[in-house]
N, C-alpha and C positions, 0 to 999 in steps of 0.2 A: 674598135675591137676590145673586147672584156681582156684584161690581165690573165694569163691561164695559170701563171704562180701563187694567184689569190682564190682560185676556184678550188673545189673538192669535186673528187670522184665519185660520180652515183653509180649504183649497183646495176651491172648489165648479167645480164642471162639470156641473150636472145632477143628475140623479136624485133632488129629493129636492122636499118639497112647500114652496111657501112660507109662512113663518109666518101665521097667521090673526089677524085685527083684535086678538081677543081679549090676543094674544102679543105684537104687534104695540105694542100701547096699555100694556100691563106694564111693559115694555122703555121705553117715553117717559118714563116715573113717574123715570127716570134721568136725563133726560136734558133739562136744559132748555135754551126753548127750537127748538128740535126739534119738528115738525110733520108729523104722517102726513097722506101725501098722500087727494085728496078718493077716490082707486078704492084706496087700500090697499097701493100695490104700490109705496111712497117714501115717504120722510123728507126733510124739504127743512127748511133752517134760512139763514135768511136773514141776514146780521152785518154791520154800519155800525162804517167807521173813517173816523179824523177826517183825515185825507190817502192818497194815491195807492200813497206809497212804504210806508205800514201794508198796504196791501193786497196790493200786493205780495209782501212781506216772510211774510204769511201765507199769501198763494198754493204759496211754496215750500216752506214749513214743509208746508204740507198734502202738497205734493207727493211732499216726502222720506219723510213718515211712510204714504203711501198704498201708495209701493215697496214699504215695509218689512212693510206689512201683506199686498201684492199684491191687494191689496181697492182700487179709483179712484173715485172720487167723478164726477159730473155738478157742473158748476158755468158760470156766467155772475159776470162782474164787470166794476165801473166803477170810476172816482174814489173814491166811499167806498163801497162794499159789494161783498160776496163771495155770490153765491148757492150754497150748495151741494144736491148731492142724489146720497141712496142709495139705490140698490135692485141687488139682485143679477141682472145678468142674463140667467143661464144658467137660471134656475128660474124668471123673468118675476114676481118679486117678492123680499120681504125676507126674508132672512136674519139668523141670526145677527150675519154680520160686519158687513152694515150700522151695527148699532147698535155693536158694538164699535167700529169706524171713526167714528161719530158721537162716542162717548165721546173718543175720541185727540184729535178736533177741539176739541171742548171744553175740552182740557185744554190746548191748545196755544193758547187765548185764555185764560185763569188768569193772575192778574198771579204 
């Protein structure tokens, strides 16, 4: 299986099917952590820091790297935690870049 931390995000608009459970669940064997949502169509990972200003700090990080992908995340956060969540949607579920985008995140909490 291809690295998904070393892939880029191609431009979706449509037109294509989104990945099915099967692909879906593949694709998490990468990724831990990481949790397919309960209808299939999100990845949601949930992440606890031990202060305000960590959370922060990774909020922008996500944010910088989200531009770069042009792939954006769904998230909620407080005091110590970041909720995040992907799904593509222009196609009303997951895509490729979801997980690619999952993978960057991940990589962006690696000490």
């Amino acid at each position: 299986m291809n690295d998904l931390k070393n892939k880029r995000c191609k431009p979706c608009e449509g037109g294509i099917c989104p990945l099915d459970n099967d692909h879906s669940l593949l694709n998490l064997t990468q990724l831990p952590g990481w949790q397919l949502a309960k209808d299939g169509k999100s990845i949601v990972r949930m992440i606890e820091f031990d202060h305000f200003l960590a959370t922060m700090s990774f909020i922008n990080a996500m944010a910088f790297m989200a531009e770069q992908q042009g792939h954006h995340p769904d998230f909620s956060a407080g005091y110590h935690y970041c909720k995040v969540r992907y799904t593509t949607h222009a196609i009303g579920g997951l895509s490729e870049n979801d997980f690619i985008c999952a993978a960057k995140i991940n990589g962006l909490l690696e000490p």
